[in-house]
C-alpha positions in Angstrom: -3.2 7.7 -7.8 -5.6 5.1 -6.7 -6.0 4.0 -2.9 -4.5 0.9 -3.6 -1.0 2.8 -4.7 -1.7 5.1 -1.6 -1.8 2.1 1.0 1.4 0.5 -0.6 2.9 4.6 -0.3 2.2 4.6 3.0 3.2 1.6 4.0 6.6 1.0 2.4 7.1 4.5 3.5 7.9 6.1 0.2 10.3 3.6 -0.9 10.2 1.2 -3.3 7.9 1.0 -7.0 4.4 1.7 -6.8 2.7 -0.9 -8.8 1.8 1.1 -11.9 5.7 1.4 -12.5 6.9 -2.1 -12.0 4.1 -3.3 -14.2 5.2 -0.7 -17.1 9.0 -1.7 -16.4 7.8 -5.6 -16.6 6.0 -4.6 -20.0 9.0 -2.4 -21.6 11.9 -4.9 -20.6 10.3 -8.5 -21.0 7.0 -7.7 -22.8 4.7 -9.0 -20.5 1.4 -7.2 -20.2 -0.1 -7.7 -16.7 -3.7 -8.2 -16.7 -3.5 -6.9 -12.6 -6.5 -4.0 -12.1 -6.5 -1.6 -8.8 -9.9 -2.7 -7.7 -8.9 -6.4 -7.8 -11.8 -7.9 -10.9 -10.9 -11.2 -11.3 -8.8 -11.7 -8.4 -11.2 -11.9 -5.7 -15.3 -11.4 -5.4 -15.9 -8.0 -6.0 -18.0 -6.2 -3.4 -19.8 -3.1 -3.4 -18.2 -0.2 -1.1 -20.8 1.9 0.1 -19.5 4.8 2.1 -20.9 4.4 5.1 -19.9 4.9 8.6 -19.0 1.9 9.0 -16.4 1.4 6.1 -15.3 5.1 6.7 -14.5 3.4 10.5 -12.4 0.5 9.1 -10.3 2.6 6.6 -9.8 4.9 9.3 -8.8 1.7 11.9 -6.9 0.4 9.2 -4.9 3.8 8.2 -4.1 4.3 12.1 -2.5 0.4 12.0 -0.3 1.9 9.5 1.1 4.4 11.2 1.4 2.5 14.1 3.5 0.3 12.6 6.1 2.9 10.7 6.5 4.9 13.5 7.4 1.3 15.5 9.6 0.1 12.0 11.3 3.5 12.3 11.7 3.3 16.1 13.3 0.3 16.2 15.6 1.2 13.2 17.1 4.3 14.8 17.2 2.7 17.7 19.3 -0.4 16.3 21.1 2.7 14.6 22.5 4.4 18.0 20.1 7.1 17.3 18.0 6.6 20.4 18.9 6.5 23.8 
């Protein structure tokens, strides 16, 4: 599983295709090959990731928005569900 599969995990919360499947699914029913790749190539500039402490601070800022954000998203949904008080 590559991180960017892990981030879009984490953040649609288990639900939903990961991006490896809907591209096969795209391929199999409408025979289009996507030429999308993980790390981005030919999307964007590609940049060297050093681990350093620095980027290990930003994943880790970055992970911690994530959570943030289901455990609000799933807040707010039990709440709107009579679940909460």
């Amino acid at each position: 599983m590559t991180k960017l599969t892990r981030i879009f995990a984490i953040a649609g919360n288990g639900h939903g295709w990961a991006p490896e499947d809907m591209f096969a699914h795209n391929a199999s029913k409408h025979g289009y090959k996507s030429s999308f790749n993980a790390n981005l190539e030919g999307y964007t500039v590609q940049l060297k990731v050093e681990d350093t402490d620095d980027y290990r601070y930003i994943l880790k800022k970055f992970y911690a928005l994530v959570v943030i954000q289901l455990i609000v998203f799933n807040l707010i949904k039990q709440k709107t569900r009579g679940f909460c008080s």
